[in-house]
PQR file of N, CA, C, O and H, with PARSE charges and radii, in Angstrom:
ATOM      1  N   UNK A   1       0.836  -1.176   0.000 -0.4000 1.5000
ATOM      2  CA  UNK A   1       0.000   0.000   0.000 -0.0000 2.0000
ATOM      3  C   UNK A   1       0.884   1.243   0.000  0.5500 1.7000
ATOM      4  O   UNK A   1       2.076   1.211   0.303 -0.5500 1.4000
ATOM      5  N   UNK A   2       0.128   2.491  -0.409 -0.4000 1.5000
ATOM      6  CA  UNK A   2       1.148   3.430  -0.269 -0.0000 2.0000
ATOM      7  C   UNK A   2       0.858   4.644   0.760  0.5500 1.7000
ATOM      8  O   UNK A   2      -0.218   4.616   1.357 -0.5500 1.4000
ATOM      9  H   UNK A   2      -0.841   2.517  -0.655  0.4000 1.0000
ATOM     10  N   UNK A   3       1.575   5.492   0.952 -0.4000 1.5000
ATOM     11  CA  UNK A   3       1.360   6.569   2.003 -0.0000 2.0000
ATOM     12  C   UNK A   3      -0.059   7.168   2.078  0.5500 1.7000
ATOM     13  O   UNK A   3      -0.792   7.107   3.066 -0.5500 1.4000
ATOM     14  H   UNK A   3       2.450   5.514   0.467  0.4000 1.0000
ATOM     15  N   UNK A   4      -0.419   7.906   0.599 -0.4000 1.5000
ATOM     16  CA  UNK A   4      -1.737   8.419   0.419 -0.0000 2.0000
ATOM     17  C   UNK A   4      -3.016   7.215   0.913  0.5500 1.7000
ATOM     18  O   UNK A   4      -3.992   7.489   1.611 -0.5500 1.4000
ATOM     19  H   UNK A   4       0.176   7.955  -0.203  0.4000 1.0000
ATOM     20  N   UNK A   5      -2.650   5.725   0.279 -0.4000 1.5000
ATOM     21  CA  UNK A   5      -3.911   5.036   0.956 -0.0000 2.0000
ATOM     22  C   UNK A   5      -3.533   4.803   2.812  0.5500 1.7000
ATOM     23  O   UNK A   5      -4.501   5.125   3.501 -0.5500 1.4000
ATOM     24  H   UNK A   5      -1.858   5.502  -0.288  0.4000 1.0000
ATOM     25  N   UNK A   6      -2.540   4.403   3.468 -0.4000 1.5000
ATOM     26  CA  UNK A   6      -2.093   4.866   4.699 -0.0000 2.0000
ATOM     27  C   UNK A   6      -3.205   5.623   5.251  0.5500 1.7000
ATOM     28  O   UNK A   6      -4.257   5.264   5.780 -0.5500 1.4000
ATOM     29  H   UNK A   6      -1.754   4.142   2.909  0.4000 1.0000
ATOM     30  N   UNK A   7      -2.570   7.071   4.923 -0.4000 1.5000
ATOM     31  CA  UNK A   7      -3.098   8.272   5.359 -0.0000 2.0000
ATOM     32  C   UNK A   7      -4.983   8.584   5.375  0.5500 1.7000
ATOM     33  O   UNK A   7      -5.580   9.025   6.357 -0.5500 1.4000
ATOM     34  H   UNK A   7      -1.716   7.364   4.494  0.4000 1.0000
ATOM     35  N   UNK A   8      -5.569   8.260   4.177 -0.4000 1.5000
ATOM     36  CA  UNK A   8      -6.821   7.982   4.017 -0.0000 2.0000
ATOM     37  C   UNK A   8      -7.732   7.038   4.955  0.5500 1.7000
ATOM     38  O   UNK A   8      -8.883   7.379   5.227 -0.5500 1.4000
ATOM     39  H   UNK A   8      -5.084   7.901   3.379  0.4000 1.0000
ATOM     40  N   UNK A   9      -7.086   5.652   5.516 -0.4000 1.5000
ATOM     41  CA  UNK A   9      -7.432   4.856   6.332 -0.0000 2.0000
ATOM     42  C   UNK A   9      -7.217   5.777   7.521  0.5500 1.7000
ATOM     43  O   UNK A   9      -8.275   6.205   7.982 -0.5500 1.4000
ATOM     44  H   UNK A   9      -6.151   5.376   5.295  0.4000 1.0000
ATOM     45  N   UNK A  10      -6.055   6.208   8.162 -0.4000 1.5000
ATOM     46  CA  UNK A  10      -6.263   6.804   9.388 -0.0000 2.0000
ATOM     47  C   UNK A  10      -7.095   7.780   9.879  0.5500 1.7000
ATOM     48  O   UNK A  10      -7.464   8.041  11.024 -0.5500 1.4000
ATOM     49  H   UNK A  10      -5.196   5.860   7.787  0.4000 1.0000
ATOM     50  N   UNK A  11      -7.399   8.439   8.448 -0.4000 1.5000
ATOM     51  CA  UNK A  11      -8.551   9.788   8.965 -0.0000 2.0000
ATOM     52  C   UNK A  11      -9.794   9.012   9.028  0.5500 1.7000
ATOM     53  O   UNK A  11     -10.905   9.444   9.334 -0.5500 1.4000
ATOM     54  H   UNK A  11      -7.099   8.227   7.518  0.4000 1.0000
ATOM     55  N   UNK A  12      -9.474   7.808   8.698 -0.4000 1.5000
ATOM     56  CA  UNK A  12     -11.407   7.157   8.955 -0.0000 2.0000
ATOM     57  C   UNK A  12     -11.014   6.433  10.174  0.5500 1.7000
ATOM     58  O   UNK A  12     -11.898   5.695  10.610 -0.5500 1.4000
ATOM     59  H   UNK A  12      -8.571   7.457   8.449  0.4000 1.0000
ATOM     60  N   UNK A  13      -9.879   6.458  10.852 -0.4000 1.5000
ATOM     61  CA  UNK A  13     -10.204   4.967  11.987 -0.0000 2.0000
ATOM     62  C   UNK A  13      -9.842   5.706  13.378  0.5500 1.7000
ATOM     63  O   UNK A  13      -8.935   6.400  13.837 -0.5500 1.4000
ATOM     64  H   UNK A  13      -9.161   7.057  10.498  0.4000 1.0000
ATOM     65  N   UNK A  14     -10.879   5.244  13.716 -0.4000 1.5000
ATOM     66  CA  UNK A  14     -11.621   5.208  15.146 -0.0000 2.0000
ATOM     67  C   UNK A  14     -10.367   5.020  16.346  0.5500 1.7000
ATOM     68  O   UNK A  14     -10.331   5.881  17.225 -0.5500 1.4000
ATOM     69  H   UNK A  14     -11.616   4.680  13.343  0.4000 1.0000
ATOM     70  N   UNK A  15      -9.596   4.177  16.375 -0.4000 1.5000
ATOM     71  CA  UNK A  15      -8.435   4.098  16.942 -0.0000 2.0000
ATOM     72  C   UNK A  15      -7.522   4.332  16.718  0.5500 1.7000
ATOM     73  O   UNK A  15      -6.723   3.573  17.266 -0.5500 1.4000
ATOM     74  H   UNK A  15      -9.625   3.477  15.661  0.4000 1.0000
ATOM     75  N   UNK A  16      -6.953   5.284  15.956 -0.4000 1.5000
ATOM     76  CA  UNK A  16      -5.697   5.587  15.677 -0.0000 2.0000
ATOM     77  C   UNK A  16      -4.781   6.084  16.683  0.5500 1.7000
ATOM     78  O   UNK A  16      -5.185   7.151  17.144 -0.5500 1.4000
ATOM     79  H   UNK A  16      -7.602   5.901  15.510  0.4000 1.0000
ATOM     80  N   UNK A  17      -4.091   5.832  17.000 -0.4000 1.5000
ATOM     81  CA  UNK A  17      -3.247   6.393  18.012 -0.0000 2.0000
ATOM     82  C   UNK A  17      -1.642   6.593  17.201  0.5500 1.7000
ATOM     83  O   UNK A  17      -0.985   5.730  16.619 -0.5500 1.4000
ATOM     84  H   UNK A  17      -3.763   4.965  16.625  0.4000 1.0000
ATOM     85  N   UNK A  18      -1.228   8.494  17.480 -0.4000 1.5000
ATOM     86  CA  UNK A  18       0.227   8.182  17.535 -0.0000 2.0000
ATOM     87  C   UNK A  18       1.325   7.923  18.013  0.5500 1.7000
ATOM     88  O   UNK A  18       1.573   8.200  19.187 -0.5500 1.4000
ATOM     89  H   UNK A  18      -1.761   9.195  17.953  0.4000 1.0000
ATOM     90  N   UNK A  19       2.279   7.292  17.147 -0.4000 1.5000
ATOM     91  CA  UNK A  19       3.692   6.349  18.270 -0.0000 2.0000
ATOM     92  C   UNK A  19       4.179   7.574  19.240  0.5500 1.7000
ATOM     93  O   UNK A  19       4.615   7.336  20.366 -0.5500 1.4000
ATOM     94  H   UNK A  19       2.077   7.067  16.194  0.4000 1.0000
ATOM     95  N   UNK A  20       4.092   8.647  18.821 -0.4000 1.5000
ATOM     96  CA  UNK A  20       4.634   9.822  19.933 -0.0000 2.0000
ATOM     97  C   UNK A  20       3.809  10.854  19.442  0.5500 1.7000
ATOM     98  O   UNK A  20       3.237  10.934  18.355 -0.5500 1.4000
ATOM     99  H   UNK A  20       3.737   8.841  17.906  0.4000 1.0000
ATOM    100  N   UNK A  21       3.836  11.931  20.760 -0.4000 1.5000
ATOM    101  CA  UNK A  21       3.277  13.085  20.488 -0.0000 2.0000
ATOM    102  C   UNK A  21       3.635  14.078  19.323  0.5500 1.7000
ATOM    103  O   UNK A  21       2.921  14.867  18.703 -0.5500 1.4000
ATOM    104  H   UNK A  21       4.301  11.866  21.643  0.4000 1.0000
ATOM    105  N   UNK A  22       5.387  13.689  19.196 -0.4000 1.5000
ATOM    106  CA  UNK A  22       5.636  14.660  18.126 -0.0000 2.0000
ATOM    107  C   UNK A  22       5.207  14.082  16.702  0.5500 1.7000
ATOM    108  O   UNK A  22       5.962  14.524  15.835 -0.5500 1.4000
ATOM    109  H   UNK A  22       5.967  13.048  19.699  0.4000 1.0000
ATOM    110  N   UNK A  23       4.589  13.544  16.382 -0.4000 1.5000
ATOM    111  CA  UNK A  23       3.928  13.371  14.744 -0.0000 2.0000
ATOM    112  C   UNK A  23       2.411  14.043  15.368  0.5500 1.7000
ATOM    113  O   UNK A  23       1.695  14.327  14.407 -0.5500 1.4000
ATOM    114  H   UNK A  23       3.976  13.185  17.086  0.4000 1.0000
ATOM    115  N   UNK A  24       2.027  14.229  16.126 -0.4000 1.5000
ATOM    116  CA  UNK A  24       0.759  15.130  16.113 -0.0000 2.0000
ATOM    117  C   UNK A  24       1.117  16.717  15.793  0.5500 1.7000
ATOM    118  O   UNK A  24       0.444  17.520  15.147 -0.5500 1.4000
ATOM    119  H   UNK A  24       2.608  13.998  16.907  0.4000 1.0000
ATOM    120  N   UNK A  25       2.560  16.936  16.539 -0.4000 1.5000
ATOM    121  CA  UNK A  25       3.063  18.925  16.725 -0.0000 2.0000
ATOM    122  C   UNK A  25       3.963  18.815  15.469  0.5500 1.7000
ATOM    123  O   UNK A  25       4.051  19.885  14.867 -0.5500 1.4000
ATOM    124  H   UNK A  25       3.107  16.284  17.064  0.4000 1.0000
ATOM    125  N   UNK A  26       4.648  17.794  14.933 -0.4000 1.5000
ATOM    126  CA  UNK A  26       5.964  18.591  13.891 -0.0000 2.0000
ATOM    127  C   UNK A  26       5.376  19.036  12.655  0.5500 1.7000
ATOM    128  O   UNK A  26       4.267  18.722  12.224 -0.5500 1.4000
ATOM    129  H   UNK A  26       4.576  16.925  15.423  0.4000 1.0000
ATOM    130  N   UNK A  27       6.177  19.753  12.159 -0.4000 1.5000
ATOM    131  CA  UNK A  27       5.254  20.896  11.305 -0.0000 2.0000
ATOM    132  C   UNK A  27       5.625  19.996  10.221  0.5500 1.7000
ATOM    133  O   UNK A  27       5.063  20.525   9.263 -0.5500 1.4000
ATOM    134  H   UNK A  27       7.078  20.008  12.509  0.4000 1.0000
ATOM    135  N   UNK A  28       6.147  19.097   9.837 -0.4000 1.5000
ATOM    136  CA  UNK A  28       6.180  18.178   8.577 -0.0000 2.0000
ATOM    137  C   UNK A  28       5.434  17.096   8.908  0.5500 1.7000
ATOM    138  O   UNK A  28       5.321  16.330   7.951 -0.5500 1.4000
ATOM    139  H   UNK A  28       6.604  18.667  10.615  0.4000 1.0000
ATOM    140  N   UNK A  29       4.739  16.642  10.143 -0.4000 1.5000
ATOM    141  CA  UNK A  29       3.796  15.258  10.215 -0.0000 2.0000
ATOM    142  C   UNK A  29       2.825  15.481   9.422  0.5500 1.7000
ATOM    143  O   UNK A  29       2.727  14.612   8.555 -0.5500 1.4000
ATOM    144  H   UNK A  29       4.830  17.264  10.921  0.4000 1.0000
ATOM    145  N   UNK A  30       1.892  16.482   9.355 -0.4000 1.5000
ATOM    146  CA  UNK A  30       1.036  16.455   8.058 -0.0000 2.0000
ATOM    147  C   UNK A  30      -0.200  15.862   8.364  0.5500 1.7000
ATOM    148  O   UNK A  30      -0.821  16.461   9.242 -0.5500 1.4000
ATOM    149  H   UNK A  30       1.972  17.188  10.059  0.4000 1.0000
ATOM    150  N   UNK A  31      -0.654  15.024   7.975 -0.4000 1.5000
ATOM    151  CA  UNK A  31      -2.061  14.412   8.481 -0.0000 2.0000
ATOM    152  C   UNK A  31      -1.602  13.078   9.109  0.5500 1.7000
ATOM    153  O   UNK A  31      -0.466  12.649   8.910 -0.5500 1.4000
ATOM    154  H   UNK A  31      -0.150  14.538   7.262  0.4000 1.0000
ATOM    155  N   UNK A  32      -2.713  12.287  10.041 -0.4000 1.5000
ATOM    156  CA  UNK A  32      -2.323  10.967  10.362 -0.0000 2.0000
ATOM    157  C   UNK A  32      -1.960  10.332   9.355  0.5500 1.7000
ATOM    158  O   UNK A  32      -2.265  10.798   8.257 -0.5500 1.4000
ATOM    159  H   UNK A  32      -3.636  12.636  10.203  0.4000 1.0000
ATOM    160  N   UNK A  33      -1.025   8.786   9.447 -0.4000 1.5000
ATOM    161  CA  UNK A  33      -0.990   8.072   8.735 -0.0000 2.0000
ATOM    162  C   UNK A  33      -1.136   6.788   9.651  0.5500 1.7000
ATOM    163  O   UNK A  33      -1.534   6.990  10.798 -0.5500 1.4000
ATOM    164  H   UNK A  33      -0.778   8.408  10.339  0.4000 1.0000
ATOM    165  N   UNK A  34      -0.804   5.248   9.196 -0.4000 1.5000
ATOM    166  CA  UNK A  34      -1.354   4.017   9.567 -0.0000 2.0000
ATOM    167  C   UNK A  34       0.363   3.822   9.740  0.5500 1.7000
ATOM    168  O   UNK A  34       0.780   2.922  10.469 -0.5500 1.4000
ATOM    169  H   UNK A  34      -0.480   5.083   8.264  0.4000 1.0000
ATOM    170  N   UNK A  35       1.174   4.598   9.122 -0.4000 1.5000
ATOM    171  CA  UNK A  35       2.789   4.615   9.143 -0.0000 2.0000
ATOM    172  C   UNK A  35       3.207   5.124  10.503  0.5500 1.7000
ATOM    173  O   UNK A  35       4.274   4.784  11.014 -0.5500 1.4000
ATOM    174  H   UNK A  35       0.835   5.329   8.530  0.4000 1.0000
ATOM    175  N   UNK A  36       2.238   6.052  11.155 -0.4000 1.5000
ATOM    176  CA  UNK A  36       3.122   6.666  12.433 -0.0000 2.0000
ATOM    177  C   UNK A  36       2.021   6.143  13.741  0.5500 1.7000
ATOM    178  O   UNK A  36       2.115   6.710  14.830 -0.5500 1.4000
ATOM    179  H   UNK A  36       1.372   6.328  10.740  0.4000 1.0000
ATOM    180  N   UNK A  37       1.207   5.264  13.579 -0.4000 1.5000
ATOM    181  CA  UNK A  37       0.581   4.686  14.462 -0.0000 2.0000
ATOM    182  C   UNK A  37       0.642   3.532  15.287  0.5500 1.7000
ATOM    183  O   UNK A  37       0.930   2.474  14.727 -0.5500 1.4000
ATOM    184  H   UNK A  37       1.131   4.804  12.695  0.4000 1.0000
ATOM    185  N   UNK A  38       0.428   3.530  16.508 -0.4000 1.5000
ATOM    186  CA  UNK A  38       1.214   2.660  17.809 -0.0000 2.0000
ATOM    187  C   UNK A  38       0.622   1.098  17.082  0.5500 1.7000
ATOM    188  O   UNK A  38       1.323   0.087  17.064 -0.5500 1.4000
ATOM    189  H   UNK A  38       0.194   4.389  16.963  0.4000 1.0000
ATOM    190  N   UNK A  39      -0.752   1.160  16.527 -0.4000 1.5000
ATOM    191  CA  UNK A  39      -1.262  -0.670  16.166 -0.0000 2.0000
ATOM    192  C   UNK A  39      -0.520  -0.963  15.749  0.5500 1.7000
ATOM    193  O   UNK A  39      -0.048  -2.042  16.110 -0.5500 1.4000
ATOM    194  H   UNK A  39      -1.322   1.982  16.542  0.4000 1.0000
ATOM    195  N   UNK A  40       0.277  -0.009  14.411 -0.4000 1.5000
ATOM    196  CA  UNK A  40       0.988  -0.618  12.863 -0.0000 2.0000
ATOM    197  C   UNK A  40       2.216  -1.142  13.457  0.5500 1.7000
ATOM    198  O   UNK A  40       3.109  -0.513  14.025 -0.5500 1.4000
ATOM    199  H   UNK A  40      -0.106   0.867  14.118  0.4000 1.0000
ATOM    200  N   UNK A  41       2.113  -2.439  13.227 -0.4000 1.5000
ATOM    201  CA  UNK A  41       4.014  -3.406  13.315 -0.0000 2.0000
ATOM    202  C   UNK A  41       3.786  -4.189  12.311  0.5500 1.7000
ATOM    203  O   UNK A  41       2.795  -4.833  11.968 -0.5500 1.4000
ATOM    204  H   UNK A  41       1.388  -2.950  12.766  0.4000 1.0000
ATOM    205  N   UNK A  42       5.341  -3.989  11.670 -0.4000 1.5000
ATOM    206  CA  UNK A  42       5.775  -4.746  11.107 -0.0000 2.0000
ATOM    207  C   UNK A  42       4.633  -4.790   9.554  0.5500 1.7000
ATOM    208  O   UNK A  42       4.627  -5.674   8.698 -0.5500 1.4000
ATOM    209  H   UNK A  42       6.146  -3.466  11.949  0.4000 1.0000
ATOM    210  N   UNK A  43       3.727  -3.490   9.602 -0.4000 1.5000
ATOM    211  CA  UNK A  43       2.970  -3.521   8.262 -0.0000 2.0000
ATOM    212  C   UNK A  43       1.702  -3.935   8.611  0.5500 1.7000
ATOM    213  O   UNK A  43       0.683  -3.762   7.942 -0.5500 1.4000
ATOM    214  H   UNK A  43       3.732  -2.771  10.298  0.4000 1.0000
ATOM    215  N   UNK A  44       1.776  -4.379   9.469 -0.4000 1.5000
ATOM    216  CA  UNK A  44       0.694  -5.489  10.010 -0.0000 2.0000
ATOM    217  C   UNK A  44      -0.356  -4.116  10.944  0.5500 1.7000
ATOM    218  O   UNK A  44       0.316  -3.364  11.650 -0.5500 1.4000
ATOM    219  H   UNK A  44       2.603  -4.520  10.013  0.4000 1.0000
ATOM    220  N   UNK A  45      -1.575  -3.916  10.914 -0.4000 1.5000
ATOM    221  CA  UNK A  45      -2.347  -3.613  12.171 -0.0000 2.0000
ATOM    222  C   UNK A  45      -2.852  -4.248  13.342  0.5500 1.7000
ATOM    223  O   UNK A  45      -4.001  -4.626  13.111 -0.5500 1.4000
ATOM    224  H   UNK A  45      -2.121  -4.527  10.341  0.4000 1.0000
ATOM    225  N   UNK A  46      -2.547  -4.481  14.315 -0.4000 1.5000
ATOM    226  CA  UNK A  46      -2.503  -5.292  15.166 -0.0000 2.0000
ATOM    227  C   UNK A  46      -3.796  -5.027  15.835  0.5500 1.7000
ATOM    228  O   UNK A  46      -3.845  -5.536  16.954 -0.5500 1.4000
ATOM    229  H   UNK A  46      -1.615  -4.173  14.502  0.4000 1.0000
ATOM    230  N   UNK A  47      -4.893  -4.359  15.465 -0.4000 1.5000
ATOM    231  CA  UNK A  47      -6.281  -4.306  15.604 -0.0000 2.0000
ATOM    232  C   UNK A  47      -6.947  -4.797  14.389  0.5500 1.7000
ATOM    233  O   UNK A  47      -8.123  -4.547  14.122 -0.5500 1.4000
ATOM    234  H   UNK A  47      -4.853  -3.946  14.556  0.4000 1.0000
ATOM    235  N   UNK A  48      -6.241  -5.429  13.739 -0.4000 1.5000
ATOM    236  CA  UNK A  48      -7.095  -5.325  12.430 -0.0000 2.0000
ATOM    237  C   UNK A  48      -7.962  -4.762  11.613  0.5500 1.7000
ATOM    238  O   UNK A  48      -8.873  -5.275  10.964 -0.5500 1.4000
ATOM    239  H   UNK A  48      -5.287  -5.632  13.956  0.4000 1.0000
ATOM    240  N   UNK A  49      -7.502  -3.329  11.720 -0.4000 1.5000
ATOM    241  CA  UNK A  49      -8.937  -2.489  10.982 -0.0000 2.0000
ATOM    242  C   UNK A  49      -8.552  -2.253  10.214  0.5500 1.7000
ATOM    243  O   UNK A  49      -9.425  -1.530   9.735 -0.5500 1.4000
ATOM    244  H   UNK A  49      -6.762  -2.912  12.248  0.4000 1.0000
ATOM    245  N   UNK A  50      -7.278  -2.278   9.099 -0.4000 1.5000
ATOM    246  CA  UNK A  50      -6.741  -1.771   7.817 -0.0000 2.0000
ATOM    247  C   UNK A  50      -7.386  -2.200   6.876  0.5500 1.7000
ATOM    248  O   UNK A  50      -7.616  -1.384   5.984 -0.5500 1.4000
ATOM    249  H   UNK A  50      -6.569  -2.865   9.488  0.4000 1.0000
ATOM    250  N   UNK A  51      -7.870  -3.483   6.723 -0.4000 1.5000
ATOM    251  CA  UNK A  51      -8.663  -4.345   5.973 -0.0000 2.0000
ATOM    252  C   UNK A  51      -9.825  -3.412   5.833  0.5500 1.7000
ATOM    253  O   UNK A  51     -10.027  -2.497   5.035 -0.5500 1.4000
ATOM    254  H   UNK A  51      -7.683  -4.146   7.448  0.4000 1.0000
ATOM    255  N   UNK A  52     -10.532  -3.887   6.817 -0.4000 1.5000
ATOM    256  CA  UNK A  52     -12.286  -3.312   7.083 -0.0000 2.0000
ATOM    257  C   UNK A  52     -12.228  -2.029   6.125  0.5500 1.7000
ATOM    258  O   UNK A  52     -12.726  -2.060   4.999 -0.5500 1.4000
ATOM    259  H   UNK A  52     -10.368  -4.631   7.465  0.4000 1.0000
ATOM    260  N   UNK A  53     -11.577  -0.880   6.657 -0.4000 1.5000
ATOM    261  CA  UNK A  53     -11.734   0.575   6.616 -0.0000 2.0000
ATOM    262  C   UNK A  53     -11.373   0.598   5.522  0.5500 1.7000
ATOM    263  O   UNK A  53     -12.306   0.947   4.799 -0.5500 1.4000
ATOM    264  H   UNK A  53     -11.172  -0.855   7.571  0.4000 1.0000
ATOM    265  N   UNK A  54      -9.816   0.264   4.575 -0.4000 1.5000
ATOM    266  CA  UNK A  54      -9.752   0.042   3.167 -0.0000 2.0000
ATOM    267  C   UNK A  54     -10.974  -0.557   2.331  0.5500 1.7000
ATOM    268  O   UNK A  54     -10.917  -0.145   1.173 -0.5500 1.4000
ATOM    269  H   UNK A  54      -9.058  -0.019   5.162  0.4000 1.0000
ATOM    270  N   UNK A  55     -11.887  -1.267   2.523 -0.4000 1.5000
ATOM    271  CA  UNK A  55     -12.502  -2.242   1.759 -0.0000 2.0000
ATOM    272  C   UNK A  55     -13.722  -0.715   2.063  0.5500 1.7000
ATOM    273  O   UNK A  55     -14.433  -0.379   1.116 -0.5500 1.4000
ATOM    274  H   UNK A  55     -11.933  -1.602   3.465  0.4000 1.0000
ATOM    275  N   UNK A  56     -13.776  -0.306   2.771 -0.4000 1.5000
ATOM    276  CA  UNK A  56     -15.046   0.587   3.015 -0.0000 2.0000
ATOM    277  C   UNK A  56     -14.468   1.948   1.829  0.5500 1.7000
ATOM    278  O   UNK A  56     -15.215   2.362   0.943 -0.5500 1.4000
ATOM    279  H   UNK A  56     -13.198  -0.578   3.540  0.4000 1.0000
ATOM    280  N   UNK A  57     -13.211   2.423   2.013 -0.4000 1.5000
ATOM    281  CA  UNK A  57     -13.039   3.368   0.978 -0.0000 2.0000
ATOM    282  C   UNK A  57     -13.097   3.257  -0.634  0.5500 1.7000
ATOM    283  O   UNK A  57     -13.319   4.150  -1.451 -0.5500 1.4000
ATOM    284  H   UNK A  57     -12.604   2.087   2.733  0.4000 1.0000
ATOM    285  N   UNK A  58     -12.800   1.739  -0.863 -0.4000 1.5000
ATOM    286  CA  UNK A  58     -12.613   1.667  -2.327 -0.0000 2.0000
ATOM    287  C   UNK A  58     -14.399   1.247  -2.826  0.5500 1.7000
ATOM    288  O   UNK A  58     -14.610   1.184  -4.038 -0.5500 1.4000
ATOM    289  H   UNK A  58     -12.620   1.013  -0.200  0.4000 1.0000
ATOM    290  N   UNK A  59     -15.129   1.084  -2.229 -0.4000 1.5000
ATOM    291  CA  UNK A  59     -16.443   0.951  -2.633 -0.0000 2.0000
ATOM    292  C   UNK A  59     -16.901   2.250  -3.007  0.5500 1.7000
ATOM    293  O   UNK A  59     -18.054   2.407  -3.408 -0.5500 1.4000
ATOM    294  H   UNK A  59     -14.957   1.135  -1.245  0.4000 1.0000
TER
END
């Protein structure tokens, strides 16, 4: 997947949390992504909502 679909999933999900405060304040974090979020390891969402919420945008 790439940054832009990333980023699109996080403004829809309900749990997003970031790995640190500074990707919420640095003036280059920009919008959420699924890249700077505590679920995302290893690519993987460890809540499993990347699936769900993707499958809901491309409809």
């Amino acid at each position: 997947m790439n940054r832009e679909t990333y980023t699109k999933i996080a403004q829809r999900c309900s749990e997003f949390k970031p790995v640190s405060d500074m990707f919420k304040n640095a003036v280059d974090a920009g919008e959420p992504t699924c890249l700077n979020c505590k679920h995302l390891k290893h690519g993987i969402c460890n809540i499993d909502l990347i699936d769900p919420i993707k499958a809901n945008i491309e409809k």
